[in-house]
C-alpha positions as CSV (number, residue, x, y, z in Angstrom):
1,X,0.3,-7.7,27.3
2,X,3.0,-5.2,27.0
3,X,2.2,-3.3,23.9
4,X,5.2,-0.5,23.8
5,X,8.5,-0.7,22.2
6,X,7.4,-3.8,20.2
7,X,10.1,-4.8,17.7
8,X,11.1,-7.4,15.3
9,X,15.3,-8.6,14.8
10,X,16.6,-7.7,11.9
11,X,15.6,-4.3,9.9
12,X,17.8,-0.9,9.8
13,X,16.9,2.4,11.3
14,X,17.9,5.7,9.3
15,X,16.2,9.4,8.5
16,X,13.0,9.0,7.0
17,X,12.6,12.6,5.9
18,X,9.3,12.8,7.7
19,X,9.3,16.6,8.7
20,X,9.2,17.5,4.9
21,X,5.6,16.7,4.8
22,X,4.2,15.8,8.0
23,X,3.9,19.2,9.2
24,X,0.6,20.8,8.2
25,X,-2.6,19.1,7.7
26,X,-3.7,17.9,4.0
27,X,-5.3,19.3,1.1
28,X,-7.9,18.6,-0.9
29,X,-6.4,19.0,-4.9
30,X,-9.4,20.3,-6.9
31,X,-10.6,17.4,-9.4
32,X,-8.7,17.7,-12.9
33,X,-10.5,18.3,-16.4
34,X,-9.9,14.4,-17.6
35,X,-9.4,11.4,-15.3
36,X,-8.0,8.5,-16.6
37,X,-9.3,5.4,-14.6
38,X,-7.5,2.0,-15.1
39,X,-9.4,-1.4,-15.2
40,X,-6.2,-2.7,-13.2
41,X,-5.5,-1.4,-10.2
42,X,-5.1,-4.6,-7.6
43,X,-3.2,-8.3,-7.6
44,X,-5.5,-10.2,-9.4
45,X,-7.6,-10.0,-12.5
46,X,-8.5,-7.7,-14.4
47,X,-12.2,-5.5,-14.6
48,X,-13.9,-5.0,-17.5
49,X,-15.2,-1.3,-18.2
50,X,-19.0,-1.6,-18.0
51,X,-19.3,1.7,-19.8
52,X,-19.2,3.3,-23.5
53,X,-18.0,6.3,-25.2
54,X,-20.6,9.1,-24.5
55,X,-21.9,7.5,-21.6
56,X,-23.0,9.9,-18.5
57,X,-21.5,8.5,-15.5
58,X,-21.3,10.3,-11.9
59,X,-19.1,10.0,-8.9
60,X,-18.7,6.7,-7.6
61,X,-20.7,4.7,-10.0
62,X,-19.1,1.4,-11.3
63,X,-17.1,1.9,-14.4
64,X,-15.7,-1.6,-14.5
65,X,-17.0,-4.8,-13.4
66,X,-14.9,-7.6,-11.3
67,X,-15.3,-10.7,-13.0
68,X,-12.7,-12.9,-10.9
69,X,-13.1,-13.5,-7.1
70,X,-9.3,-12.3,-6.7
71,X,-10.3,-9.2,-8.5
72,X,-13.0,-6.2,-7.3
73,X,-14.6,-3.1,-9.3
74,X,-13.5,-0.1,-10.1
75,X,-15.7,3.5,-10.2
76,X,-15.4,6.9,-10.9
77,X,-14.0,9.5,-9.4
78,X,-16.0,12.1,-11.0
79,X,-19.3,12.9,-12.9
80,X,-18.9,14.0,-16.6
81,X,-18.8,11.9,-20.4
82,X,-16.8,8.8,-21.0
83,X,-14.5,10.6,-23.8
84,X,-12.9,7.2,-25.0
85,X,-11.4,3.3,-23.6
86,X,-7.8,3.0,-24.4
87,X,-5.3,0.9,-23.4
88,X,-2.8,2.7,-21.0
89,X,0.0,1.9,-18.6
90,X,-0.6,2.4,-15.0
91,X,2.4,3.4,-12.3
92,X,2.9,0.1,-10.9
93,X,3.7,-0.6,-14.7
94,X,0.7,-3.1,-15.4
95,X,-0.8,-3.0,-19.1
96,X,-4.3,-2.5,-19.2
97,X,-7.9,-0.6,-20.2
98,X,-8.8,2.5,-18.9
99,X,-11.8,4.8,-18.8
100,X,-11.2,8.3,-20.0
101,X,-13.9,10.7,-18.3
102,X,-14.2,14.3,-18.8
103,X,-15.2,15.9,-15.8
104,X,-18.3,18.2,-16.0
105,X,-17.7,19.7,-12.6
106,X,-21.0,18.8,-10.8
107,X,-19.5,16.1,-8.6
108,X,-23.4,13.8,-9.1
109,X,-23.6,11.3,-6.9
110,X,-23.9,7.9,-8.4
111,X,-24.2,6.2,-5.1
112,X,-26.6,6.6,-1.9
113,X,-24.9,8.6,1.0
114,X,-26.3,5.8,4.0
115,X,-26.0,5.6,7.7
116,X,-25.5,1.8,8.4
117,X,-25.3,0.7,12.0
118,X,-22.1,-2.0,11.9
119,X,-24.6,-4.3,14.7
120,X,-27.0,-4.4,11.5
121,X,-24.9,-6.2,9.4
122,X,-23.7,-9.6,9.1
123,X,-20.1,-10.8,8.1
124,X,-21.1,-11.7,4.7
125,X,-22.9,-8.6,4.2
126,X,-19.4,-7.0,5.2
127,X,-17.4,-8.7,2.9
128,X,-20.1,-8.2,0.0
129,X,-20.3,-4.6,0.9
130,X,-16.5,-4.3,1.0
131,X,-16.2,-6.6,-2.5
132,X,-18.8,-4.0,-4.3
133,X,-17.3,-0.7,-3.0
134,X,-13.7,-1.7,-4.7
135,X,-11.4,-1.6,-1.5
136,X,-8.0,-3.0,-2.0
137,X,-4.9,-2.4,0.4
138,X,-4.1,0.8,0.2
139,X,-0.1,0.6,1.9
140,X,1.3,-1.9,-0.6
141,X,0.1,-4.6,-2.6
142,X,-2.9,-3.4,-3.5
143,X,-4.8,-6.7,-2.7
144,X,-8.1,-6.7,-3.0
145,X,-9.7,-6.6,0.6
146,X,-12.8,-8.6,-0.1
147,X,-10.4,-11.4,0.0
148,X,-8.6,-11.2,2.8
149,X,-11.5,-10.9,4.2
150,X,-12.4,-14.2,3.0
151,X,-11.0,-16.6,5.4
152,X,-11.7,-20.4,5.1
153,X,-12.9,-22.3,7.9
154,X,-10.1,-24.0,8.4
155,X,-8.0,-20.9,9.3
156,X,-9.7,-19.6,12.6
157,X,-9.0,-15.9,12.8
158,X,-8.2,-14.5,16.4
159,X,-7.0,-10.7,15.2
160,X,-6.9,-8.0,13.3
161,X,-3.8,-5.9,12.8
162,X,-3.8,-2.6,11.2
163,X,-0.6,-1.7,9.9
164,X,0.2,1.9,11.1
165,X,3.5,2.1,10.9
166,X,4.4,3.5,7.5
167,X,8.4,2.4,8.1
168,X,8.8,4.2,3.9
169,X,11.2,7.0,4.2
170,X,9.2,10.1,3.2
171,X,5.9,8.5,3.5
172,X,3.4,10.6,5.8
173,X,-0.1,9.8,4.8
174,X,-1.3,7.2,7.1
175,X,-0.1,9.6,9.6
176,X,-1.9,12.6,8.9
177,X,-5.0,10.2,8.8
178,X,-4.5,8.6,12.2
179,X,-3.9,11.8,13.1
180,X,-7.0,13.6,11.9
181,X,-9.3,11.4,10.8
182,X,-8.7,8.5,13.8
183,X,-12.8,7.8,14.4
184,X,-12.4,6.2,10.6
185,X,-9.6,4.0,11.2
186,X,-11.2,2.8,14.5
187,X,-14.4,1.9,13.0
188,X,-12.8,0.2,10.0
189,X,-10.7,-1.8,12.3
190,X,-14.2,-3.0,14.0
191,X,-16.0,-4.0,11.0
192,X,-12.8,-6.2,9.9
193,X,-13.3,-7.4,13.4
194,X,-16.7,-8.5,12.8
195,X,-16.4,-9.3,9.0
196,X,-13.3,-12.3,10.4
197,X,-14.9,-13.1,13.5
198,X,-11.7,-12.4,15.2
199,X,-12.1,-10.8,19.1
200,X,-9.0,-8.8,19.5
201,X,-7.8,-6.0,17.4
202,X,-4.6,-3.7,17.6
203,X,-3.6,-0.8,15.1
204,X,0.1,-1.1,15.3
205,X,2.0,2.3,14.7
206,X,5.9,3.0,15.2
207,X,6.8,5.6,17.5
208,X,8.1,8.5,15.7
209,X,4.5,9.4,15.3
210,X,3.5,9.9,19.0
211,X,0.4,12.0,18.3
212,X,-1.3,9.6,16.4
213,X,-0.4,7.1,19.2
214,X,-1.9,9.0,21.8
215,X,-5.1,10.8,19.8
216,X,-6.1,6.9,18.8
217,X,-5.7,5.8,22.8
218,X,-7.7,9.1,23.7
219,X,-10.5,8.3,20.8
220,X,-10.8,4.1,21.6
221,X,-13.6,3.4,23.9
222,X,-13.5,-0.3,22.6
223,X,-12.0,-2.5,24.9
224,X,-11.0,-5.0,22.6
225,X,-8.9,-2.7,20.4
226,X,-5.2,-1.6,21.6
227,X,-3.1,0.9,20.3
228,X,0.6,-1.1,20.4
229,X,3.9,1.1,19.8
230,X,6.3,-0.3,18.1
231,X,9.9,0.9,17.4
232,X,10.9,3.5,14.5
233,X,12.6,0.7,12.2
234,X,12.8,-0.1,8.8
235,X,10.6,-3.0,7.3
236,X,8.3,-2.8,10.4
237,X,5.9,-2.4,8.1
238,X,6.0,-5.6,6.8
239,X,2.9,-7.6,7.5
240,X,5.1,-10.9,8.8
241,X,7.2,-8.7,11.2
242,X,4.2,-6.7,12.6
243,X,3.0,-9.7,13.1
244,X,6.2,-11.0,15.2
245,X,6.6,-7.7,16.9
246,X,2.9,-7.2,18.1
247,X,2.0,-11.3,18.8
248,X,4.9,-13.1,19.0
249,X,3.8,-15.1,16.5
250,X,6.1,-16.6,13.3
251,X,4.7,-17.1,10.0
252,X,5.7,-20.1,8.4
253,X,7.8,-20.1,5.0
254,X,5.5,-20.0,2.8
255,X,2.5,-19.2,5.1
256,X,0.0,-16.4,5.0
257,X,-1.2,-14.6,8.4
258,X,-4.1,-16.7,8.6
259,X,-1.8,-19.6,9.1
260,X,-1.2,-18.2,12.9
261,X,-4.7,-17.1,13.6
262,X,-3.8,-13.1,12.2
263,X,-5.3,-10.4,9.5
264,X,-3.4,-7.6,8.7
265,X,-4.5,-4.3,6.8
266,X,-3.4,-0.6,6.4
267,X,-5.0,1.8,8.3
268,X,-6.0,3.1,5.3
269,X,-7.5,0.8,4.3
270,X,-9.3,0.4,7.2
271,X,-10.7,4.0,6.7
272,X,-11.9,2.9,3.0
273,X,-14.0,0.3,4.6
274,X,-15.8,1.9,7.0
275,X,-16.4,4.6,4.5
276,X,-18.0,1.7,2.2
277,X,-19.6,-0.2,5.3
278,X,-21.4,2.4,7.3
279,X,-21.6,5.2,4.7
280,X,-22.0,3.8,1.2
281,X,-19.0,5.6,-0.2
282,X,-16.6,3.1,-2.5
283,X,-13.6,3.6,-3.4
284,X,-12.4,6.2,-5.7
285,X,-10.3,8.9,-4.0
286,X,-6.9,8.6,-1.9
287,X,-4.7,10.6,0.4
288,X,-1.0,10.6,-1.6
289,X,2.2,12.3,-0.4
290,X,4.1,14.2,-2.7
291,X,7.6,15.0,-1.7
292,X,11.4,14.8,-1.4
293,X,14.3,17.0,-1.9
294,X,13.1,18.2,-5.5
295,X,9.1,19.1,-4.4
296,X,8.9,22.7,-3.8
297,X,6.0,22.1,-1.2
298,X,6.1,18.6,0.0
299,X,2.6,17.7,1.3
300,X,-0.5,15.4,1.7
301,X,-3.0,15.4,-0.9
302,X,-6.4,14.4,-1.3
303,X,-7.0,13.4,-5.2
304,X,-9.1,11.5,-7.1
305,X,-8.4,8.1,-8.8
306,X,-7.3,8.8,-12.0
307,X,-5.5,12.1,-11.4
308,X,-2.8,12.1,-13.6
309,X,0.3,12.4,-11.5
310,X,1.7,15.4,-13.1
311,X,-1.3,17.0,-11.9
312,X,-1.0,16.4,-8.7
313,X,2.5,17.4,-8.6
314,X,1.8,20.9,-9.7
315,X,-0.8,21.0,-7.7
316,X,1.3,20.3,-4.3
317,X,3.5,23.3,-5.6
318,X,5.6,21.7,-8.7
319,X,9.5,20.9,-8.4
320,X,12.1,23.6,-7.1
321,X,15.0,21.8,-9.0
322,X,15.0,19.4,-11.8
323,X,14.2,16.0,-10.4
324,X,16.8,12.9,-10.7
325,X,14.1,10.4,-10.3
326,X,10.8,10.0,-9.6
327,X,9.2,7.3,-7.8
328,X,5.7,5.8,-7.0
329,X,5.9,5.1,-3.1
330,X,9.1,5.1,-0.6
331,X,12.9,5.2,-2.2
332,X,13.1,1.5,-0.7
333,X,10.3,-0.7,-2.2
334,X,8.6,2.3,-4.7
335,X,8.9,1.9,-8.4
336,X,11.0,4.6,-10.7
337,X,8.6,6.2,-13.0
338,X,9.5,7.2,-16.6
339,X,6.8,10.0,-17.2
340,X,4.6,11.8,-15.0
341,X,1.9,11.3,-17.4
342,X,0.0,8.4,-15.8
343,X,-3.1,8.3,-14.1
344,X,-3.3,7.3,-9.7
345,X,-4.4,4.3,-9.1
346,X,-5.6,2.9,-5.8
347,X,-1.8,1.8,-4.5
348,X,-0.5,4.9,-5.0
349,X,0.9,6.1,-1.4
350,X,3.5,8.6,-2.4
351,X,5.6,10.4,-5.1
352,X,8.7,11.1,-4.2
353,X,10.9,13.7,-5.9
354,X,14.2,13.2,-5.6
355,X,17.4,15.5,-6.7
356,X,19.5,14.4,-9.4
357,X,22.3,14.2,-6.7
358,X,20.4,11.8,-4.6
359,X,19.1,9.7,-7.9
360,X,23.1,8.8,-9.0
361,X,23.8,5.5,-8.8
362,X,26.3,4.3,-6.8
363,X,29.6,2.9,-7.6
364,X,29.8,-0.8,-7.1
365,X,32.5,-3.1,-5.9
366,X,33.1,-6.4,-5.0
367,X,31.5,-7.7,-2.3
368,X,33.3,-8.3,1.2
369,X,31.3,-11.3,2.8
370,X,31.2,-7.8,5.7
371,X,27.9,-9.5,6.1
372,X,25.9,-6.7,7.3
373,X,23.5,-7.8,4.5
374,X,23.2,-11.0,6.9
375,X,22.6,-8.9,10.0
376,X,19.8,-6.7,8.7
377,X,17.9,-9.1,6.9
378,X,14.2,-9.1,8.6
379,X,13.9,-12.5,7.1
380,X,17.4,-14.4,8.4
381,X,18.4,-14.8,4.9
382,X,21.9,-14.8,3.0
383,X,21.4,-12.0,0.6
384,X,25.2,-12.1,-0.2
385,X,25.1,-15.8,-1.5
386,X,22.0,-15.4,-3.2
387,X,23.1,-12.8,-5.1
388,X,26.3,-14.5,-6.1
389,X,23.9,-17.5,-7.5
390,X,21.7,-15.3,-9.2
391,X,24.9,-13.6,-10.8
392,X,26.2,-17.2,-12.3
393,X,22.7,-18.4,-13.4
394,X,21.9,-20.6,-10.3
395,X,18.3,-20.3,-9.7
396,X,18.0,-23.8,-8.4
397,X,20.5,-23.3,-6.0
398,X,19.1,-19.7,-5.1
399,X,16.1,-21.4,-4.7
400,X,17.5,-23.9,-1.7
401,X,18.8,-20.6,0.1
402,X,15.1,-19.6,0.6
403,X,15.1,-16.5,-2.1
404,X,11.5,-16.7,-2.4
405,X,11.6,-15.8,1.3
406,X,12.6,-12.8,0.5
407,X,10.2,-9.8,0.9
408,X,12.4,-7.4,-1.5
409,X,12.6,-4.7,1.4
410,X,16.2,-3.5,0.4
411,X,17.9,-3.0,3.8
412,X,20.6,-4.9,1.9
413,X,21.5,-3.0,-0.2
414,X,20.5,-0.3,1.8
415,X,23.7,-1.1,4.4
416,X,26.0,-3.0,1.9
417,X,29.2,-0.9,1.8
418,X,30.1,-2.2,-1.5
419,X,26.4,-0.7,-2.5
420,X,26.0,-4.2,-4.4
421,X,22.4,-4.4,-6.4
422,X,21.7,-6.9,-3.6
423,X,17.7,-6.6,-4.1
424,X,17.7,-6.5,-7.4
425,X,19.4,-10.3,-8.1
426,X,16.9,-11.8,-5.5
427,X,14.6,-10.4,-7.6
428,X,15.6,-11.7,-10.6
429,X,16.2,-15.2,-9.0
430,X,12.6,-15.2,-7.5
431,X,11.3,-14.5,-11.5
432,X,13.5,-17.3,-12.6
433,X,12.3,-20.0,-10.5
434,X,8.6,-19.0,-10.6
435,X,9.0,-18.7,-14.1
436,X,10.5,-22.3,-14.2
437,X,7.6,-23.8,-11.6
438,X,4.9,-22.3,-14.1
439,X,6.8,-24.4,-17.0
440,X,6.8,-27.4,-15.3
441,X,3.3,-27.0,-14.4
C-alpha cells in the first residue's frame, strides 16, 4: 500500500502559523503554588473526589473516583494538602467539582515507578491498566480511552490509527513529541494494538512535519506499524477522514470507526498509554502550546493538570500586546475563553493568543449560493441551506439535510466570502434536534 500523499476531498489548505512555536524544543513549566484539579475532564460522567480537606495527597495518586464506565479517574499532579472542594468551571466550559491542592514542593510519588514488559500483559489487563491511569484523548474530545478500547465482539478491529496530523492552525505539540519523544508514541501505538486485537497499525501525520515523518520511519523496527504521509490540509485530522485518506475506508452516517474494522487515537494519547502500561505513570501532566500573534514567546510547554492557565501563559513569556481573544485549542474548532483564571484540564492542546486585530469579527452579508461552503465541506454537506433552515426555525428540515453529519470543523465559514456564521447555525440546529429526540424519548 502506497502510504504518501494520502488525502481526503473536501477540506481547505491555508497558513497554520506553525514556525511561531515549532522551532525550539519544549519546556518543562515549574509546578505552580495551588493546582486546581477538576472532577470533569472527559465525555462522559463525572468523578467523584475521593479526598477531604487536609488530606496529604502525592503525585499521581487518585483524587477522584470513576463511577460510570464512560467515565475514568482523575489524580494529582502534585504532592501537598487538599486546601478545599469547590465547584469551578473548567475551559471547555463544563460545571463541576474540583480539588484545590497546595503544592508542598516535594513532587512524592503516590504511584510505583514499574517496568512492565507489553508480552506480559493481556488485553484486559491493558484496558484495566489504561481505565485506572485516567487516559482520555488528548487531540480533541477528550474521550475516555478505556472505552474505545472497549470494542464489542461484534465489531472486529483490523487497525489502529494514530492521529498525527495536528491539521489546527497554530497547534505544534504532537509535533514536538513525535519529534522528540517518538519511542513513546510507537510503543503506545503497540499496546493499543494488542489491547484491540487489531494486526496492523499506522501513525498518520501530514507532511509539513517531515522530521517527525522520517525520525518515526528511522525509530520503527515493527513491521506491522507504517508511518503514512498525508497531505498538509485542513480537517485531516478528523478521525472519519484519516480514516478515508489512510484505508480507503467510509464511515457510515451515523457510524463509529469500529463500524469499518478501525481505532483511531492521538499520538498523544498514545504516549499517555504507554506511560500508564509499561511504566505505571497515570495521567496528570500534558504538553500545551501557547501561542499566536499576542504570545511574546510562543512555545511548547510541559505543565501539570490543574495549572491555571494564566500561569502558564506567564510562564511561556506572557503577552507582547493586549490580546483580542483567547482560545482553548486551534482558532477553527477551540473554544473563546472569558478569563484566564481556569485550571488545564486533560483536553487542553493549545492557548492561542490572538491580537485584537485578528479577534474582530467580520462583517456579514448575504449569502451568494458562491457555494464554496459546498466545495470544502469534508463531509459533502450543504452548509448554505442548513444555515438558512437553522435561521427560520427549521430544525426538522435541517435535520433531513444531514446537520448532525456535521463535524463543526469551520472550513465554511472559513472560505465563505460573505463570512456568514455558517458553523455556528449547524450548531445550533444539531442542539435543537437532539434537544427534541431527548423530549420525545
Amino acid at each position: 500500500m502506497k502510504l504518501e500523499a494520502l488525502t481526503f476531498k473536501g477540506g481547505v489548505h491555508f497558513d497554520g502559523f506553525k514556525s511561531l512555536s515549532n522551532q525550539k524544543p519544549w519546556v518543562v513549566a515549574k509546578a505552580p503554588s495551588v493546582v486546581t484539579i477538576a472532577m470533569h475532564q472527559h465525555i462522559g460522567a463525572p468523578c467523584e473526589p475521593v479526598v477531604a480537606v487536609g488530606d496529604e495527597v502525592k503525585v499521581g495518586q487518585k483524587i477522584g473516583e470513576a463511577k460510570a464506565f464512560v467515565s475514568t479517574p482523575v489524580h494529582s499532579s502534585v504532592s501537598g494538602k487538599v486546601k478545599k472542594i469547590e465547584k469551578i468551571t473548567t475551559p471547555d466550559g463544563r460545571s463541576c467539582q474540583a480539588v484545590v491542592i497546595e503544592n508542598n514542593g516535594l513532587d512524592e510519588l503516590g504511584y510505583e515507578e514499574l517496568s512492565r514488559s507489553l508480552d506480559s500483559l493481556t488485553p484486559e489487563e491493558i484496558r484495566a491498566i489504561v481505565k485506572e491511569s485516567g487516559i482520555t484523548g488528548q487531540g480533541g474530545a477528550s474521550f475516555p480511552t478505556h472505552v474505545k478500547l472497549s470494542v464489542p465482539a461484534e465489531n472486529p478491529i483490523d487497525a489502529v490509527i494514530l492521529n498525527g496530523a495536528e491539521c489546527e492552525p497554530y497547534l505544534t505539540c504532537d509535533q514536538l513529541l513525535m519529534e522528540n519523544q517518538p519511542e513513546r508514541v510507537l510503543d503506545g501505538l503497540a499496546i493499543i494494538m494488542k489491547a484491540v486485537g487489531a494486526k496492523e497499525g499506522y501513525i498518520a501525520i501530514e507532511d509539513n512535519k517531515q522530521q517527525a515523518i522520517r525520525i518515526l520511519r528511522e525509530q520503527n523496527t515493527n513491521e506491522h506499524i507504517h508511518i503514512a504521509s498525508l497531505k498538509a490540509k485542513y480537517p485531516q485530522g478528523d478521525e472519519k477522514r484519516i480514516i478515508d485518506a489512510v484505508l480507503e475506508r467510509h464511515v457510515p452516517s451515523g457510524g463509529l470507526p469500529m463500524h469499518v474494522g478501525v481505532v483511531v487515537d492521538n499520538v498523544a494519547t498514545a504516549a499517555s498509554v504507554a506511560d500508564a502500561v509499561l511504566r505505571g505513570k497515570p495521567l496528570y501532566e500534558r504538553l500545551v502550546t501557547v501561542t499566536g500573534h499576542a504570545a511574546a514567546e510562543p512555545k511548547n510547554v510541559l505543565v501539570k493538570n490543574g495549572t491555571p492557565m494564566s500561569y502558564i501563559v506567564e510562564f511561556a513569556g506572557g503577552f507582547k500586546v493586549q490580546p483580542g481573544k483567547i482560545i482553548m485549542g486551534g482558532p477553527m474548532m477551540g473554544i473563546s475563553q472569558y478569563t484566564l483564571d481556569l485550571p488545564c484540564v486533560k483536553g487542553l492542546s493549545g492557548i492561542l493568543c490572538m491580537t485584537e486585530e485578528e479577534a474582530k469579527p467580520p462583517v456579514v452579508t448575504t449569502c451568494m449560493k458562491c457555494g464554496k461552503c459546498v466545495d470544502v465541506c469534508p463531509v459533502h454537506l450543504l452548509p448554505l441551506y442548513i444555515q438558512q433552515r437553522a435561521l427560520k426555525g427549521l430544525y426538522d428540515d435541517a435535520q433531513s439535510l444531514h446537520a448532525l453529519d456535521c463535524i463543526e470543523c469551520g472550513s465554511c465559514s472559513y472560505v465563505c466570502p460573505a463570512k456568514r456564521p455558517l458553523v455556528e447555525s449547524i450548531r445550533l440546529a444539531k442542539r435543537e434536534i437532539r434537544a427534541k429526540e431527548q423530549r420525545v424519548r
